[in-house]
C-alpha positions as CSV (number, residue, x, y, z in Angstrom):
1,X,-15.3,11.9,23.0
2,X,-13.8,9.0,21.5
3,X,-12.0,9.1,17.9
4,X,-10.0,7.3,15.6
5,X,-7.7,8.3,12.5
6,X,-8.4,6.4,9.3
7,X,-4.7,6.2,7.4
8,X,-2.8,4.6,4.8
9,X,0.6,3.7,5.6
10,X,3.4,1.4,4.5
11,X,6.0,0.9,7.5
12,X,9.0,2.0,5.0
13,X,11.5,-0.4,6.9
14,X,9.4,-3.5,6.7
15,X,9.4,-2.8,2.9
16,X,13.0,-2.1,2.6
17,X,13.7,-6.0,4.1
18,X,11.5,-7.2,1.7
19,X,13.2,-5.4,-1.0
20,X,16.6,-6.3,0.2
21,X,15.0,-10.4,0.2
22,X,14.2,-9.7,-3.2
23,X,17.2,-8.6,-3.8
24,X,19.3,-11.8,-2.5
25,X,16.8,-13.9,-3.7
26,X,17.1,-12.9,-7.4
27,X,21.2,-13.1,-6.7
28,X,20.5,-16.6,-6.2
29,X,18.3,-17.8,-8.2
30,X,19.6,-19.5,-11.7
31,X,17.1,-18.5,-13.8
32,X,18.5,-14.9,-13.0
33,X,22.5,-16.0,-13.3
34,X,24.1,-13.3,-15.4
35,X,20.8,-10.9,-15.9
36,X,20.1,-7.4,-14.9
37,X,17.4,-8.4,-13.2
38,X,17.5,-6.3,-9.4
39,X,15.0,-3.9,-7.6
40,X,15.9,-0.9,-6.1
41,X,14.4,1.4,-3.5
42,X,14.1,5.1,-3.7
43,X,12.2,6.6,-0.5
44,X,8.5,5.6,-2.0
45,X,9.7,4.6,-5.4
46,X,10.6,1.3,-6.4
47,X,12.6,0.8,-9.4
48,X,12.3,-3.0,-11.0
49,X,15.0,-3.9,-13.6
50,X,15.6,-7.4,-16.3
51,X,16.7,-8.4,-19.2
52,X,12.9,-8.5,-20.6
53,X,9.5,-8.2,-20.1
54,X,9.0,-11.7,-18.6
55,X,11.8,-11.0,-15.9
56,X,10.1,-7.8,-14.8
57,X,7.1,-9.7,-14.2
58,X,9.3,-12.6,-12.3
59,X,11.0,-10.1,-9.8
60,X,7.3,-8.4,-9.4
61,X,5.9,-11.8,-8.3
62,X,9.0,-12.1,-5.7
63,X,8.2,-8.8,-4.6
64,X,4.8,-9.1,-4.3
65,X,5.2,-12.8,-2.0
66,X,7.9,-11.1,0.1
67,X,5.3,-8.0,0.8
68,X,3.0,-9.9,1.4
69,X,4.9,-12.2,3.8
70,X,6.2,-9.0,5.6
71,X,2.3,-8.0,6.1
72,X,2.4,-5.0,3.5
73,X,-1.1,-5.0,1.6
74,X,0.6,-4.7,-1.8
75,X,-2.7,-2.9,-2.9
76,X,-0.3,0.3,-2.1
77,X,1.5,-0.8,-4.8
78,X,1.1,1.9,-8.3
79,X,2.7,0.0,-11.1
80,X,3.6,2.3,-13.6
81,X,4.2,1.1,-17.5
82,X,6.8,-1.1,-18.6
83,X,9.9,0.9,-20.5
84,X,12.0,-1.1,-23.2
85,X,14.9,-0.1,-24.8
86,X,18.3,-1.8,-25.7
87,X,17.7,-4.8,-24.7
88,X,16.8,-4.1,-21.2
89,X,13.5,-3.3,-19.3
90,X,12.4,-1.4,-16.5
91,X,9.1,-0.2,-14.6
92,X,8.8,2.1,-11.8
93,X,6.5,1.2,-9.5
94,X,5.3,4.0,-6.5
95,X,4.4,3.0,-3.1
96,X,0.9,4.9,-2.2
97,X,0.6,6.4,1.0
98,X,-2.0,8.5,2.5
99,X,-5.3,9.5,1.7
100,X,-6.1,11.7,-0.8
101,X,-9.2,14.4,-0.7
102,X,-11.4,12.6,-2.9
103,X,-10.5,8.9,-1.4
104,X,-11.0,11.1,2.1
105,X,-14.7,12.5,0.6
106,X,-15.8,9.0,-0.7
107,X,-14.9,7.4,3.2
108,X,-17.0,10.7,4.5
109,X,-20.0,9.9,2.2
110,X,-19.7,6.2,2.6
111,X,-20.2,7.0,6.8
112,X,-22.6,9.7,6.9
113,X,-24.7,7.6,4.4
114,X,-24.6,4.3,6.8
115,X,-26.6,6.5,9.7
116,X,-23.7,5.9,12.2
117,X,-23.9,8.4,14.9
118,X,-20.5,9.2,14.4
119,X,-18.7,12.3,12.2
120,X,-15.8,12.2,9.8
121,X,-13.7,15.0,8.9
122,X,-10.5,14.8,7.0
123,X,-7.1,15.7,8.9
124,X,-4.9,16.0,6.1
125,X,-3.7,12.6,4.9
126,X,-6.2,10.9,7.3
127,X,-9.4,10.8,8.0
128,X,-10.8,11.6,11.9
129,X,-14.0,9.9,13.1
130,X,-15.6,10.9,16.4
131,X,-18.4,9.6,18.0
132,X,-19.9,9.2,21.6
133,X,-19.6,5.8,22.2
134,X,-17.0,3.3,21.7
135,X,-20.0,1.0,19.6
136,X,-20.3,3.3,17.2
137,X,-16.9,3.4,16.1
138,X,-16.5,0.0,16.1
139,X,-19.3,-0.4,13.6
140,X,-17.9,2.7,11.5
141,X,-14.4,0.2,11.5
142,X,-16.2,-2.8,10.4
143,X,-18.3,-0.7,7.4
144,X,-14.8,0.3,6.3
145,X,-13.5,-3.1,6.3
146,X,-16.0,-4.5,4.4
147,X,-16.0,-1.4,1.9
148,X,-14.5,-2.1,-1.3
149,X,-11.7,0.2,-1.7
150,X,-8.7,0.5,-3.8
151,X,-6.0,1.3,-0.6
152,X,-5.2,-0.3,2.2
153,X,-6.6,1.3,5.2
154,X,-5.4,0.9,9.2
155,X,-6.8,2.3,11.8
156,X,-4.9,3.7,14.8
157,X,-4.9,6.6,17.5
158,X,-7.7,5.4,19.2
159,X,-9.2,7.5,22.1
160,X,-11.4,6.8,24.8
């Protein structure tokens, strides 16, 4: 029968070059000449420093266009809250990867309510969707395209 997995993944050494352009381009930049603004990496934590506030935000936005210029959906990206404190800032942002039970449950719900002769089970961190012909799971791909979720999904392993 044919299948395919449902996942969420962020290729880790895609986002590690765009870090490290982040990194070289806030070197270079004036605006940045003698700040602590930087970005480091941590497996699938990122770590964004500056002076204040406003340079957090500036090295977010160069993050953000050197994701997206990499082809990372920086919908994976988890922002947490900006920390202040002696005259520098930081925030820790996490990188989200895979798909958790509930995120797995709503993509179940949201098949078995389209009528789709297909079935979805969860595999872990992905989710599984069988179904006898090839059709089907192509419609079952497009619903979850057009679905409005907060992850970025791929879909790979495909089986004939």
């Amino acid at each position: 029968m044919p299948s395919f997995d449902v996942v969420s993944e962020v290729d880790m050494q895609e986002l590690r070059n765009a870090v490290d352009q982040t990194r070289r381009e806030v070197e270079n930049r004036y605006d940045f000449k003698g700040s602590a603004a930087d970005v480091e990496q941590s497996e699938a934590e990122l770590t964004l420093f500056g002076d204040s506030e406003f340079q957090v935000d500036q090295v977010m936005d160069i993050l953000t266009q050197k994701m997206a210029k990499r082809g990372i959906d920086v919908s994976c990206l988890d922002s947490g809250k900006l920390e202040e404190g002696g005259g520098k800032a930081r925030r820790i942002i996490t990188i989200r990867q895979g798909i958790d039970q509930d995120m797995g449950k709503k993509i179940i719900r949201m098949v078995k309510d389209s009528k789709l002769k297909v079935q979805a089970s969860i595999q872990g961190d992905k989710v599984r969707i069988t179904g006898k012909k090839r059709d089907d799971l192509q419609d079952a791909i497009a619903l979850l395209r057009k679905a409005e979720l907060d992850l970025p999904l791929q879909y790979d392993n495909f089986r004939d």
